[in-house]
Structure formats: C-alpha cells, structure tokens
MARPA-210381 format. One record per residue (C-alpha): residue number from 1; residue in three letters; x, y, z. Coordinates in nm, 3 decimals. Layout:
<kezas>
NUM,ALA,X,Y,Z $
...
</kezas>
This chain:
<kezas>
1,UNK,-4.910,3.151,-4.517 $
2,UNK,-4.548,3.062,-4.628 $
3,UNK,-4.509,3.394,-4.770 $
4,UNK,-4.596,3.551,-4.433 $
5,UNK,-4.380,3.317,-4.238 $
6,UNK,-4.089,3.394,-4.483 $
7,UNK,-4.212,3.788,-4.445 $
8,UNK,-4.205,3.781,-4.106 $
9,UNK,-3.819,3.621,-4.070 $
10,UNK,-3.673,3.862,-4.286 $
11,UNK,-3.830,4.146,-4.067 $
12,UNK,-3.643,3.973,-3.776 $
13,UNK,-3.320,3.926,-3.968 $
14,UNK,-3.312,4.313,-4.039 $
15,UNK,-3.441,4.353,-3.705 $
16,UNK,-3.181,4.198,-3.563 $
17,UNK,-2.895,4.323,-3.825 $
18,UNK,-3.000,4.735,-3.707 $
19,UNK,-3.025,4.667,-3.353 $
20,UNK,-2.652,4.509,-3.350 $
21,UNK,-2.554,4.798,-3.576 $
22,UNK,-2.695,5.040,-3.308 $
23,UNK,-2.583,4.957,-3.002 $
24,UNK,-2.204,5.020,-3.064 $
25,UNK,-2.373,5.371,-3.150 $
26,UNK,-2.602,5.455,-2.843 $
27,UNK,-2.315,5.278,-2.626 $
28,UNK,-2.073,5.576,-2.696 $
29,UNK,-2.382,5.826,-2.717 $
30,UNK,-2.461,5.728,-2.371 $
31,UNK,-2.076,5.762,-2.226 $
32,UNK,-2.073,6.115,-2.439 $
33,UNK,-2.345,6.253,-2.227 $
34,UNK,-2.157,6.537,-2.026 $
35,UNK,-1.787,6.436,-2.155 $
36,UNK,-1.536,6.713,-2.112 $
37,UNK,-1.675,6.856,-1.751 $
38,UNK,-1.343,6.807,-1.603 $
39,UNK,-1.216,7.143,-1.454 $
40,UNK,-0.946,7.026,-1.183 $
41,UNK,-0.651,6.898,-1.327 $
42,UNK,-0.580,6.688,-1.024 $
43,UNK,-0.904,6.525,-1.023 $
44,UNK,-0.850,6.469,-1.374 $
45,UNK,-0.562,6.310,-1.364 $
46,UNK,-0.695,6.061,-1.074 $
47,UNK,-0.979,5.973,-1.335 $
48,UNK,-0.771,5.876,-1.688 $
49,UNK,-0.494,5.743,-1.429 $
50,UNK,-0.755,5.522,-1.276 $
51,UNK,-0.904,5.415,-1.615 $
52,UNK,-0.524,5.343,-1.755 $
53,UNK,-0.438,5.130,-1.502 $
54,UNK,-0.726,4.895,-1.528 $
55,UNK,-0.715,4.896,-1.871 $
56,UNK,-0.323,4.749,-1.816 $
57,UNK,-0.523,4.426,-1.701 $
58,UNK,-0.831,4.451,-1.824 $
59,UNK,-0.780,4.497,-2.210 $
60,UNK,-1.093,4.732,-2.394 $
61,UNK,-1.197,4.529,-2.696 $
62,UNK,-1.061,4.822,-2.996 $
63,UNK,-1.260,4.803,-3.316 $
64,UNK,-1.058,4.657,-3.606 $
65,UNK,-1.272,4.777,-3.854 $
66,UNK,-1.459,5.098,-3.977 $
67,UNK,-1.767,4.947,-4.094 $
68,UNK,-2.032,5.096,-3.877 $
69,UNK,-2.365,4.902,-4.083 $
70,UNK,-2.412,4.508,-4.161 $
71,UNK,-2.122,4.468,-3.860 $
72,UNK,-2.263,4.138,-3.749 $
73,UNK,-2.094,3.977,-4.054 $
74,UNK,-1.806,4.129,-3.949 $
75,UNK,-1.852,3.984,-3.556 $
76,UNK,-1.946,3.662,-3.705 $
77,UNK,-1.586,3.650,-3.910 $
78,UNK,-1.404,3.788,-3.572 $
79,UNK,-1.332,4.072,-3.767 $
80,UNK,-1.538,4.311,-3.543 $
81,UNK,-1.284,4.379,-3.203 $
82,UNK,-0.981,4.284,-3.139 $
83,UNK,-0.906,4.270,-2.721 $
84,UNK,-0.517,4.163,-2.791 $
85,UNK,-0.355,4.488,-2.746 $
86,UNK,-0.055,4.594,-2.913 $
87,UNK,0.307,4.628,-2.765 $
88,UNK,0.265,4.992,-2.853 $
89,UNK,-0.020,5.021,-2.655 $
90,UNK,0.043,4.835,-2.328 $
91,UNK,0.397,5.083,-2.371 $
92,UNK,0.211,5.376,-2.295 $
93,UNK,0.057,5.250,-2.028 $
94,UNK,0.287,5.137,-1.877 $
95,UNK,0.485,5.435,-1.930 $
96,UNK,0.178,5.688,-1.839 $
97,UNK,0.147,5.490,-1.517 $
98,UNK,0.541,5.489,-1.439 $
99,UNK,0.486,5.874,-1.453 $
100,UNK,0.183,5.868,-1.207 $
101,UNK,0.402,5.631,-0.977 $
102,UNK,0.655,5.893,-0.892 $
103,UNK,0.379,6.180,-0.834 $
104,UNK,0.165,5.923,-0.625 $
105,UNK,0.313,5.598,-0.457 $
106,UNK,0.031,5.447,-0.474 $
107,UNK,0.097,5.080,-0.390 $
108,UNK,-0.238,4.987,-0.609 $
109,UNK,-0.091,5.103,-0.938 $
110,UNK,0.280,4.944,-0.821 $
111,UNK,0.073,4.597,-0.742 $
112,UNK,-0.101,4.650,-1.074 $
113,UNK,0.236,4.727,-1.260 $
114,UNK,0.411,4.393,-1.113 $
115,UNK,0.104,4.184,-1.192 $
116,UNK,0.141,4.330,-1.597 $
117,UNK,0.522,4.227,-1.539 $
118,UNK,0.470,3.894,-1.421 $
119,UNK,0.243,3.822,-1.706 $
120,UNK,0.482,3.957,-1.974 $
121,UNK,0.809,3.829,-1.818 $
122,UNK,0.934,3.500,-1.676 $
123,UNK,1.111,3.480,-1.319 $
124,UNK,1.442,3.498,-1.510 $
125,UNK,1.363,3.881,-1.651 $
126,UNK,1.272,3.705,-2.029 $
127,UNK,0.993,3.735,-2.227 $
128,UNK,0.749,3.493,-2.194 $
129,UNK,0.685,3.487,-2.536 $
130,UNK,0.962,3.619,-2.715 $
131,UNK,0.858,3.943,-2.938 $
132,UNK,0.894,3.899,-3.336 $
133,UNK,0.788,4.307,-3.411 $
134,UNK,0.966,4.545,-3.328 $
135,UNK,0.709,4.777,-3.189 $
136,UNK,0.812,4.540,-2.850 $
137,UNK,1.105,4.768,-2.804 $
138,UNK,0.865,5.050,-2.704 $
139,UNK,0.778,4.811,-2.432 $
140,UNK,1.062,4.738,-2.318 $
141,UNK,1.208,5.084,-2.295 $
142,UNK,0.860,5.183,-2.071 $
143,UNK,0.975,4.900,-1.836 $
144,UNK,1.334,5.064,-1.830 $
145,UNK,1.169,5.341,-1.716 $
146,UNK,0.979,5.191,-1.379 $
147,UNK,1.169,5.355,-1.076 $
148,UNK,1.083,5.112,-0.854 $
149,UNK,1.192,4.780,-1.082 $
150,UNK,1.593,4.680,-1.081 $
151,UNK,1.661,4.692,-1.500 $
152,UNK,1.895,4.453,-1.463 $
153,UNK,1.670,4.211,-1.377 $
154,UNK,1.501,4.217,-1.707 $
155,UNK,1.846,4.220,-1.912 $
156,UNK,1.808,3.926,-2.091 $
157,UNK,1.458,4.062,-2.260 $
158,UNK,1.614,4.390,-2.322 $
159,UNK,1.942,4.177,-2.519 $
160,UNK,1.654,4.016,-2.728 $
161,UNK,1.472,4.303,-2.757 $
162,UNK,1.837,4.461,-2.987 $
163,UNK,1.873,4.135,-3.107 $
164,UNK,1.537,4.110,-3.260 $
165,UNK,1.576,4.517,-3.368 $
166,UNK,1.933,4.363,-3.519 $
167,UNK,1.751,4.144,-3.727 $
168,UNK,1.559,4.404,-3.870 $
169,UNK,1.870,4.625,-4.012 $
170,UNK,1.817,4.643,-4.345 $
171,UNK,2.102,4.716,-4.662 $
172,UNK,2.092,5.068,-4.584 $
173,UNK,2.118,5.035,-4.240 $
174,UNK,1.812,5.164,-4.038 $
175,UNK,1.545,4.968,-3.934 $
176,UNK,1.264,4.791,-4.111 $
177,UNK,0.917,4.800,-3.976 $
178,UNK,0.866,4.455,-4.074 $
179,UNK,1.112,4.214,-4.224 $
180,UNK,0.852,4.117,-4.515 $
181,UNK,0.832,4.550,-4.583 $
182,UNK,1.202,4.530,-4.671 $
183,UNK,1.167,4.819,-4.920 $
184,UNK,0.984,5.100,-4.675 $
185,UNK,1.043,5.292,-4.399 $
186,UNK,0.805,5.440,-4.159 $
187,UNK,0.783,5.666,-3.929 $
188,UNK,0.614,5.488,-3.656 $
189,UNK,0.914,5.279,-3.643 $
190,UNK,1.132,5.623,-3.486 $
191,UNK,0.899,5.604,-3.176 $
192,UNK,0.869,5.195,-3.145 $
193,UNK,1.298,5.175,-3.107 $
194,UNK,1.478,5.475,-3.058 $
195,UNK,1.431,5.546,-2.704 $
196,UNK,1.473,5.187,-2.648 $
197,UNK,1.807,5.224,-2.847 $
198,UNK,1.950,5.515,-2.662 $
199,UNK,1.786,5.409,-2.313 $
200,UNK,1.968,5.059,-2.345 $
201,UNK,2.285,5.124,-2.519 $
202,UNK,2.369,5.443,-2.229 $
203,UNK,2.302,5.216,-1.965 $
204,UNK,2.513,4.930,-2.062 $
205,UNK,2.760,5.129,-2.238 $
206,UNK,2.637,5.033,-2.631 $
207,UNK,2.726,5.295,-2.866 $
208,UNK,2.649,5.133,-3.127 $
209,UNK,2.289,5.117,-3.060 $
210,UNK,2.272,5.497,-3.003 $
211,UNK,2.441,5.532,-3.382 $
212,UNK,2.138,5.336,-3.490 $
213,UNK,1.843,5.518,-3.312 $
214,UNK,2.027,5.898,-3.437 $
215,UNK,2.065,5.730,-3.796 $
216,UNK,1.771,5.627,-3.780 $
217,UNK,1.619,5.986,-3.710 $
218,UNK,1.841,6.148,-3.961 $
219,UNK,1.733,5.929,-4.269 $
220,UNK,1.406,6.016,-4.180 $
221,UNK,1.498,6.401,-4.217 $
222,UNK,1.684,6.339,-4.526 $
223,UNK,1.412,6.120,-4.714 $
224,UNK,1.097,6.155,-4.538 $
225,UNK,1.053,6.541,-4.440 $
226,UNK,0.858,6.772,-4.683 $
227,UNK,1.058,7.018,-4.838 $
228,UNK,1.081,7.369,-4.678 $
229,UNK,0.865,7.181,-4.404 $
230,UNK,0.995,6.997,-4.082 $
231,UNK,0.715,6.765,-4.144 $
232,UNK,0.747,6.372,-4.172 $
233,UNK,0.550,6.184,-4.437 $
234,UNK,0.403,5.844,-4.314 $
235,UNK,0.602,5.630,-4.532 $
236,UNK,0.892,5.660,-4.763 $
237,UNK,1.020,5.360,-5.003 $
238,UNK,1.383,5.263,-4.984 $
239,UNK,1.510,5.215,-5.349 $
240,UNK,1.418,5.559,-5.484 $
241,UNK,1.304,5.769,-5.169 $
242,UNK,0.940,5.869,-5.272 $
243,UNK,0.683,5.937,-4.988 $
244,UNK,0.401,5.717,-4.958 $
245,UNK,0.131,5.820,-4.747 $
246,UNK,0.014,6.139,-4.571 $
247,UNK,0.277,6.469,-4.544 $
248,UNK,0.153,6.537,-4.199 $
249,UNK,-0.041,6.239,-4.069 $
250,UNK,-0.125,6.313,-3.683 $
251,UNK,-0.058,6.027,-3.514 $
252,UNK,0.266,6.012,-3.761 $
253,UNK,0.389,6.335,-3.645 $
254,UNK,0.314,6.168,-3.269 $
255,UNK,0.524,5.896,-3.362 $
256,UNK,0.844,6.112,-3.475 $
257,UNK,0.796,6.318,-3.167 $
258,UNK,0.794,6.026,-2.943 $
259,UNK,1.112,5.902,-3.072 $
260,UNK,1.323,6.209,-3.105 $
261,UNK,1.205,6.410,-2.795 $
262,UNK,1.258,6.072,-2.533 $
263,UNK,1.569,5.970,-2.749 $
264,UNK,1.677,6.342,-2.655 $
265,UNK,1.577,6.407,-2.325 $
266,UNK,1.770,6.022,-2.266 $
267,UNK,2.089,6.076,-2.393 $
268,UNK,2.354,6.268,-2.134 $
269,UNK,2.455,6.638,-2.138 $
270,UNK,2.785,6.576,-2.280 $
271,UNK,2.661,6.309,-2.527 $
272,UNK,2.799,6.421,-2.890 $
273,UNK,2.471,6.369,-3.035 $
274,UNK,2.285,6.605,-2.733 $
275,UNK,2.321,6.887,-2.918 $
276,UNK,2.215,6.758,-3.289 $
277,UNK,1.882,6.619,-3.179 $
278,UNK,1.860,6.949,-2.991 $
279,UNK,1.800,7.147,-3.310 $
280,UNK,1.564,6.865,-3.441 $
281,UNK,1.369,6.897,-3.162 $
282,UNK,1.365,7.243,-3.192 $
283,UNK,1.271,7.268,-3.567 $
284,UNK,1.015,6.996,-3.499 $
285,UNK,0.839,7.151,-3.225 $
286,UNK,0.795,7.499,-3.387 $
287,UNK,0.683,7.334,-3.706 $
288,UNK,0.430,7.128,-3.479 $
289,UNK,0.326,7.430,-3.333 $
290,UNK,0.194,7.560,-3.682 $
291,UNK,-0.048,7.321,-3.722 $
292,UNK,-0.189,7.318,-3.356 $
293,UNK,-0.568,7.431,-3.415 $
294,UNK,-0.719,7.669,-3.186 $
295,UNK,-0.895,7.417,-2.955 $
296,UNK,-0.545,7.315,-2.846 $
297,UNK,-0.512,6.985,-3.103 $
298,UNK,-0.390,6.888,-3.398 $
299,UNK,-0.606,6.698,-3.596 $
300,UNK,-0.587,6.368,-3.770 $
301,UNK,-0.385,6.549,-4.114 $
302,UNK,-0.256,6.878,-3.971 $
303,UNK,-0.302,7.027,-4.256 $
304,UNK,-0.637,7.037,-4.277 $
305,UNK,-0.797,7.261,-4.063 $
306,UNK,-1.186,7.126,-4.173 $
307,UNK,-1.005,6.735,-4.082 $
308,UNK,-1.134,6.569,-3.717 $
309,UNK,-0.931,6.637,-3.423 $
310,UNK,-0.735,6.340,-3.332 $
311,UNK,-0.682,6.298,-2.929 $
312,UNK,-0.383,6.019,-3.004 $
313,UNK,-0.161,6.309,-3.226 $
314,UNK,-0.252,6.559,-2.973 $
315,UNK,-0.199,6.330,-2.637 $
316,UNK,0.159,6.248,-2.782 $
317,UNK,0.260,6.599,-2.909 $
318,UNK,0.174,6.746,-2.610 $
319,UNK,0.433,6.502,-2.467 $
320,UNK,0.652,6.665,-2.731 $
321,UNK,0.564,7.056,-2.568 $
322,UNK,0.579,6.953,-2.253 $
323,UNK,0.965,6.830,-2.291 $
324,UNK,1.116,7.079,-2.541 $
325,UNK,0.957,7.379,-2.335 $
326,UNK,1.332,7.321,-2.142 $
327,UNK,1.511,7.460,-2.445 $
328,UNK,1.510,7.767,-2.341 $
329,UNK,1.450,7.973,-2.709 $
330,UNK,1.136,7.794,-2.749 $
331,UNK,1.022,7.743,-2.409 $
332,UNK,0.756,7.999,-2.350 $
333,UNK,0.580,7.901,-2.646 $
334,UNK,0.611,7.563,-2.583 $
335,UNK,0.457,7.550,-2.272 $
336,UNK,0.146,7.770,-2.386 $
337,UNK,0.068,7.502,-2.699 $
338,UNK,0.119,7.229,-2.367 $
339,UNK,-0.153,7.429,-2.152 $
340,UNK,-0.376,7.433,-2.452 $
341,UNK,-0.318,7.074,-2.569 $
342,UNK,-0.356,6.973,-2.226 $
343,UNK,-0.724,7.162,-2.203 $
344,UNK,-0.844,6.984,-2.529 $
345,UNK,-0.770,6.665,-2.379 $
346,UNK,-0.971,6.719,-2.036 $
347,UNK,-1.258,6.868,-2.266 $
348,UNK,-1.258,6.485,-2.440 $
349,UNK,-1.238,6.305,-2.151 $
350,UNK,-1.601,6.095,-2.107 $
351,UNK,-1.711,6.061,-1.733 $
352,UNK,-1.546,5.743,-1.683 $
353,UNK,-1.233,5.867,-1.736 $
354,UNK,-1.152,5.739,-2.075 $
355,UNK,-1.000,5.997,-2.364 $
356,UNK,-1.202,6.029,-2.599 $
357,UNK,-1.193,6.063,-3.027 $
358,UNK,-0.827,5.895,-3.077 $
359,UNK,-0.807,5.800,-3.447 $
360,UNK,-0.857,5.423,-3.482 $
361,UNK,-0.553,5.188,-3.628 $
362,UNK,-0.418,5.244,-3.973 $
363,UNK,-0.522,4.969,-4.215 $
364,UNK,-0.221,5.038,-4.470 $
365,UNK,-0.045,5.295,-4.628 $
366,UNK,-0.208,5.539,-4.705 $
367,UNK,-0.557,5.408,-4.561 $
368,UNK,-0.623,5.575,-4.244 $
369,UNK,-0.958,5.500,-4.001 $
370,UNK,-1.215,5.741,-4.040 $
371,UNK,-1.368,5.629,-3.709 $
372,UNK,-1.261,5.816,-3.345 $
373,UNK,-1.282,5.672,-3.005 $
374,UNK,-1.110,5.565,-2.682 $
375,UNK,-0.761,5.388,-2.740 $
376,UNK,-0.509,5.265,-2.470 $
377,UNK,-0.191,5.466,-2.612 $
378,UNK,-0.419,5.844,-2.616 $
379,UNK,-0.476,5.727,-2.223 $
380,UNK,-0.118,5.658,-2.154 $
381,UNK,-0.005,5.983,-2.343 $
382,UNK,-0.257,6.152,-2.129 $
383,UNK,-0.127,6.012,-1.795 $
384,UNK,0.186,6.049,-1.878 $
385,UNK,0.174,6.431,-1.966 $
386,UNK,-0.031,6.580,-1.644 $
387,UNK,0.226,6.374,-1.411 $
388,UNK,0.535,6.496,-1.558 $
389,UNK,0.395,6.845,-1.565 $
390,UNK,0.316,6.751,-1.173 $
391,UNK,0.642,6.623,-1.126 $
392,UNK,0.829,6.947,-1.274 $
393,UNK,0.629,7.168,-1.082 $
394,UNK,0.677,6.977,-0.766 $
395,UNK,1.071,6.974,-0.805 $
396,UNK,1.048,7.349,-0.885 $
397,UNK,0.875,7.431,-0.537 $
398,UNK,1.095,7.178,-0.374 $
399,UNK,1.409,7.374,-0.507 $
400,UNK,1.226,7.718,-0.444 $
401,UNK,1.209,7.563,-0.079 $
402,UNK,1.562,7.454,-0.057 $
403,UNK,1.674,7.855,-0.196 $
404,UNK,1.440,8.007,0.037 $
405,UNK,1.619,7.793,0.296 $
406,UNK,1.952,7.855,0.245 $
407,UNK,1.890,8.228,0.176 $
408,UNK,1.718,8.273,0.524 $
409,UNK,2.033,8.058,0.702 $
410,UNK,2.224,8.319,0.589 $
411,UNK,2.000,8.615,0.663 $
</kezas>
C-alpha cells in the first residue's frame, strides 16, 4: 500500500513537472497559428504599434533562461522570467512609438508616452532612480527624440546620463560596458551611447562628447572588424586586441548599426565628422547587405546561412537600410534589402501583433540563446522602421504637392 501511495505521488510530481514544461510550448503554438497573414502595411503597422505601446506599461515577462524541460526548478529559484525590462528595451519603444507619433497624433500613444515619463522621471526632469549602466543612455537619447516633450526639461537626467558615461572612460579612452569589464569592449556599447553622445553634445554645444561617440566607433573599426570584412566581432579585449565572441553576431551587427547610422543621420551637414561616418555607413551597409538571406533577414550569425533567422538583427538593420538608402551611391540597393527586410518582419508577426523569433538575451561572451521569441526592442525596431518609411513618403508627396503648386502658379 505504501509503495502504491509513494507510486502514485511520483506519477503526479512528473505529472505536474511535463505539464509546466508544456504550456510555455502550446502557449506560443497557439499564438503561431496563422502568424505572418499581414498583407497591408498600414494595418500592420496599427497592430505591432498597438502591441508596443502597451507593452511600454505593461512589461511581457522575457524568459531568462533557455532551459525548455525541468523549468519549474527554474520558476521556483525566480530564474524562469524576468518582467523588469531593460533600458535598452523600453529605448526602442519609446523610440518606435516617437516615430508612430509624428505619422499619427494619436493622443492615446502621447498619454501613454507621458505616463512612461512620469514613471521614469521626477517633476524636476531627473531620474527617479538614477541609472548605474550605461545602456540608460539609449534611453535617454529616445526621450531626446519625443517631438512633442521640451528636452530641456529633462536636462538634468541627460547631464547624469554623460556623467555616468564619464565614469565609464576607461585608460584608452572609449567606453566600458561595465566598470567591473574594465579590460573589454563591446559592441553593444556603440548603440547604448553614441547617439546619446552626438544627440546631447550638438544640442548643448559639447564637442567633446561627439569626439567620444566617433572614437568610440573608430576603435571599434580598428580592433574589432574582421579583416578584409566590414564586420564587427561581439567583443574585443583591451590589453592585446583579440576578438572574443562571434565575427558576425546578428543582433551585434544591429547594435553597430544602431550607433553609427543615428550617430550619422544626428550630426549636422557641415559637421567635420559628417562625412567620415558617411563612408562607414556606407561600407557597413553593403557589407550588411551580403549576408541578408533571401527571405529578407539576417540570421542570428550571418554567416551561416543553415543558422535561425533572428527578427531583433533584422528589425534593427533594416533601420540601418532604411537610413543609408539617402546616400545616394547605395541608395537603390538599400531600399530593396529595406522592402525585403521589411516583408520578413510582417511574415513573423503573430495575430496579436507581437514580432515574432527575436533571439533571446546573451548570457556571456560568447554564449548566445538558442531560444527565439517576442522581445520589446524587435517591436520597437519594427515600429520604428514602417513610420519613418511613412514619414519619408509622406514628406515626398507633400513636396511633390508644393512643386506641382508652384509650377502650375506659374503656368
């Protein structure tokens, strides 16, 4: 009788153990069922917009590990999820729904912007709780770039935003990713603070910062670009300059495009550095453009064709298309790898709105997640992308208008 009794618990343990290990499993089955049925780009857009700006509020819970069996030792620890979302991630949000604002005006994505504000920043424009990584810069550039919100008013978190990048100078001068990694350099750390950087130090006339964020880029192209190949490693150490890491990580090459193409488009015409990030962007792009597959993405290493398709490198190089198509040499080409980026994405996108197969956080160097699904920054890319595309196309017919205008007042 004991035996049984004891028989019978165990059956419910594993019962129990399988079931919790399943319904993560038939949870994204279920949202799968017809994903990618999006044909309309404008209805698109209303659908990831609409899931991006809840998400600003309502944070998805993102999986912090990759087991996908005996998990509910892993929910029992509080390993499982994680719902505090990173600076990085509430960034392109917030910058994917800044984009959407000037195509829209829709007061329900303003209210929901002010409310994120409010909760981030005090009534004196300073963090709330002051940032000690310096992927907060990334934040703080996407609320520099809010239209509708006076900067100034937020000037005393963008000074401790530099100060906090400040403290992070290391001996050779460019930025560490963390102040206990002292000896490495990454490349996610070019898209966290360089169009913060140049953003910042145009505005309130800070040269020095821009010196940093174009250092930064170039140290990267000296010590962490494959040779013969515009193509960043993940990480490369200080002392002696070796890479660490992938040579063509996606989300890597996402980062370096973030950070060059927005550092880039933010620095003026006449800027001495416009024209040497010009021919960076250029070489990136066309190097970029190698490795696009023929669905329209890159995948997770871009230089494996067999590797999984990665929605987070492909949301954020798109980004990268979509801006250096106005350098005119590349531009054609550049906007055909945007059209076909842009068609991958809609053919991820579940029913709900959400993008689909984004590569999940890195755990270190060199140990990348080998599970895909929905993640905040892919969404913002996303958002971002169709309403600047919208935006472009809408200035172009408004100029179109204004020609046609003139031309027939003269007629």
């Amino acid at each position: 009788m004991l035996l049984q009794t004891l028989g019978l618990i165990v059956i419910f343990i594993v019962a129990i153990v399988v079931i919790v290990d399943l319904i993560p499993l038939v949870k994204d089955w279920v949202l799968r069922i017809q994903i990618g049925r999006y044909e309309d780009k404008t209805i698109w857009n209303e659908k990831i917009t609409n899931k991006g700006s809840y998400w600003l509020l309502h944070t998805p819970k993102i999986k912090v590990t990759d087991h996908t069996r005996l998990t509910v030792i892993d929910r029992l620890k509080g390993n499982y999820t994680n719902s505090a979302i990173q600076h990085w991630q509430e960034a392109a949000l917030l910058l994917g729904l800044s984009e959407y604002y000037k195509n829209s005006d829709e007061e329900e994505v303003k209210n929901r912007i002010n409310k994120f504000l409010s909760l981030k920043f005090n009534d004196l424009g300073q963090w709330k709780e002051e940032p000690k990584h310096i992927d907060a810069a990334i934040l703080a550039y996407a609320v520099m770039k809010l239209d509708f919100v006076n900067t100034d008013h937020y000037k005393k978190a963008l000074d401790t935003t530099w100060e906090m990048i400040q403290s992070h100078i290391g001996a050779d001068g460019t930025v560490e990713y963390r102040k206990f990694m002292k000896s490495y350099r990454y490349v996610d750390t070019i898209g966290f603070i360089c169009p913060f950087l140049v953003t910042y130090g145009v505005k309130y006339g800070k040269e020095e910062c821009i010196d940093l964020a174009v250092k930064q880029i170039q140290e990267y192209e000296r010590h962490g670009m494959l040779r013969g190949e515009y193509l960043p490693c993940h990480v490369y150490k200080l002392e002696n300059k070796v890479p660490l890491g992938l040579y063509g990580w996606g989300r890597g090459l996402g980062w370096f495009a973030i950070g060059l193409i927005d550092a880039w488009a933010e620095l003026p015409h006449h800027h001495r550095y416009k024209s040497i990030l010009e021919k960076s962007v250029e070489e990136f792009a066309k190097t970029a453009m190698k490795f696009q597959q023929e669905n329209g993405s890159w995948n997770w290493t871009v230089t494996r064709g067999e590797a999984n398709a990665d929605s987070s490198a492909t949301a954020t190089l798109n980004w990268l298309m979509l801006n250096a198509s106005t350098i005119k040499r590349i531009s054609k080409d550049c906007l055909q790898s945007y059209e076909r980026s842009i068609d991958y994405l809609m053919n991820v996108t579940r029913r709900d709105g959400a993008v689909d197969f984004s590569q999940g956080d890195t755990k270190d160097i060199g140990v990348y997640s080998r599970l895909f699904n929905i993640l905040p920054f892919t969404q913002g890319f996303s958002i971002r992308c169709i309403n600047r595309y919208m935006n472009i196309q809408q200035e172009e017919r408004r100029l179109r208008d204004e020609d046609h205008g003139i031309y027939s007042h003269i007629q």
